[in-house]
C-alpha angles and dihedrals in degrees: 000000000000091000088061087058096082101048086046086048089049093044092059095043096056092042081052096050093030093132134026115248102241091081124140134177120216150179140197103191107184107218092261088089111036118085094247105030104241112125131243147230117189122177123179101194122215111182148136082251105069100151096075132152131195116256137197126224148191112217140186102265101358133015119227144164129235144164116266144163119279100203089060111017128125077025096061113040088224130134126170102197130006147126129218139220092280097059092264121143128184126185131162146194127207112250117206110198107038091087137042092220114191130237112294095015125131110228110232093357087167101045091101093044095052087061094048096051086039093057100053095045106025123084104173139002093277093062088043089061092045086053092056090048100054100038115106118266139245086064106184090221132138114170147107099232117197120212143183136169150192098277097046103280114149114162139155120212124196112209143181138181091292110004147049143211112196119202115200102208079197093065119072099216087063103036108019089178097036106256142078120218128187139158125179097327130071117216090226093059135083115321119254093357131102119057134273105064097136087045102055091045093060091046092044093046082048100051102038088052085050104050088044082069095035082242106124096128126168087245092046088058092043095061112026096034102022087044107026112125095181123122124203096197087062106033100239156119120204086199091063089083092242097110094045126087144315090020089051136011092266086251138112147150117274095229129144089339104131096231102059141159095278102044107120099180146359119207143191120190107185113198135205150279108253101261098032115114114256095243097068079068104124118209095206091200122179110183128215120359120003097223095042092036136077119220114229124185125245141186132197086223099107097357093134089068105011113047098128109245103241095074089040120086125284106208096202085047083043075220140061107285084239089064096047096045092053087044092052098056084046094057081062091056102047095042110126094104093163093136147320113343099001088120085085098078122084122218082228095187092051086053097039132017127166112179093039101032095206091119120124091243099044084049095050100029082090102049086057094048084051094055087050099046093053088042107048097055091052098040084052085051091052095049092052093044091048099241162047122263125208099202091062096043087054082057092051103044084047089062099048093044091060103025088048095042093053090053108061092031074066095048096034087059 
């Protein structure tokens, strides 16, 4: 019995550290398959840097917002998903087996600052690909970056330290079913190597079900990507009630779920009809953890001056108070902290709870519907009259800010 101690040791140790920690799931949806044809960027992030804010910026040819990381932005020029003020949008995700990297060396230590510098230069696709080409090589770069524009564009390009691979989700050689989905591997690396496959295979079973139907919509991915906690490796579904008391503790093991422990964001930026004009480009942006967050839209138009405070930097939090809120209730749910590794259990009926409807995400799945149903009738409006007005997204951020405050100050007592 005691000689089997070390290899059980070892065992858990490899399903704990299973995946490295900067994971992300993504997804590129050209505007065939969504119910009002404007195309779609989604990116779940999974990183070291989970208190994170949105940030505007001026740049050099466009000005744009993104998401970044509040313990080293304005310091370090990086950005993980934002659009600019031509209707351009750049994500990425790591990719971890198109490159041989050598010992010491970060793997895609430029990925953040490419979208950075992207955003404030590039204005479609096209200008996307003739960034990558003129850049110096070697990159350092490893990622699979996701990309849409104003004109329709929505493209993924897998790219490495000197080369490139580009996907058109509007062609269907490339995308048969419309979107392009990816986590931590590359489909032009090596094969069966890399992270994310269960992953993948959830967001790929999700989305394919969805643009069969037309029906790929930023609050579809919220909450049955953003929030899913099915695996496909195991055959279930923590949301079926089965793992809940009083049929289980209300415990179980964060592992190749989408949402995990180290997911600081999750963001939609839905694009626009050809012929709309780029500021109607909406940046759906939820920060912190997805079943403990609320999605709130957001648009670079008067983002100098009009971001609402809640997703901006706090200065005494050192993140938006949307992040560290999020964060806050997650912390509750990930609280069995009795030794190395134990961070890896939920406290699932804390999170989720059907017959008593006290969970984080039953309390907070109505807030979020709330946020949807005041946007969508005034962002229509916009559309038909041509344009954004200032005046009316003041009035919106005004709600959320205090719709969305009061509901975690409830939750937070």
């Amino acid at each position: 019995m005691m000689k089997c101690i070390p290899f059980m040791l070892s065992l858990l140790s490899a399903f704990m550290l299973a995946e490295p920690l900067l994971a992300c799931t993504s997804a590129v949806v050209s505007g065939k398959v969504t119910p009002d044809g404007r195309p779609l960027l989604w990116k779940h992030r999974d990183t070291d840097f989970v208190r994170n804010h949105v940030a505007y910026v001026k740049g050099e040819k466009y000005d744009f917002i993104a998401d970044v990381n509040s313990s080293n932005f304005p310091e370090l020029k990086e950005a993980w998903i934002g659009t600019n003020t031509a209707g351009f949008a750049l994500m990425n995700t790591q990719s971890y087996n198109l490159v041989e990297v050598k010992d010491e060396e970060e793997r895609g230590v430029a990925n953040g600052r490419v979208i950075y510098r992207a955003l404030e230069v590039c204005a479609t696709v096209e200008d996307f690909r003739h960034f990558l080409d003129t850049i110096a090589k070697p990159s350092m770069i490893e990622a699979n970056f996701g990309v849409i524009d104003a004109k329709g564009g929505a493209a993924l390009f897998e790219v490495d330290y000197y080369k490139y691979t580009m996907y058109d989700a509007n062609d269907p050689k490339d995308a048969p079913y419309g979107y392009i989905a990816r986590t931590n591997f590359s489909f032009t690396g090596k094969v069966n190597e890399g992270a994310g496959y269960v992953r993948y295979m959830e967001a790929d079973q999700v989305l394919m079900k969805a643009s069969a139907t037309g029906g790929i919509t930023p609050q579809g991915i919220f909450n049955d990507l953003s929030r899913s906690f099915r695996n496909g490796m195991l055959g279930i579904d923590l949301k079926s009630g089965d793992f809940n008391c009083p049929k289980r503790s209300g415990w179980f093991v964060d592992h190749d779920f989408i949402p995990r422990s180290g997911t600081s964001c999750s963001v939609v930026v839905q694009g626009v009809k050809s012929g709309e004009k780029a500021e109607l480009t909406t940046m759906w942006t939820l920060l912190g953890y997805p079943p403990t967050g609320v999605a709130i839209p957001l648009w670079v138009k008067g983002a100098d001056k009009q971001l609402p405070p809640m997703v901006c930097l706090d200065g005494k939090l050192a993140a938006a108070p949307l992040s560290d809120w999020s964060l806050r209730l997650a912390d509750n749910v990930y609280c069995y902290n009795q030794g190395m590794g134990t961070n890896r259990y939920l406290n699932w009926e804390r999170l989720y709870s059907p017959t008593r409807g006290d969970g984080y995400m039953t309390q907070l799945a109505p807030v979020e519907a709330a946020v949807f149903r005041l946007t969508m009738p005034v962002l229509n409006n916009w559309r038909k009259q041509g344009g954004l007005s200032i005046d009316e997204m003041q009035t919106l951020y005004r709600e959320f800010e205090n719709s969305v405050r009061k509901a975690y100050e409830s939750l937070l007592e």
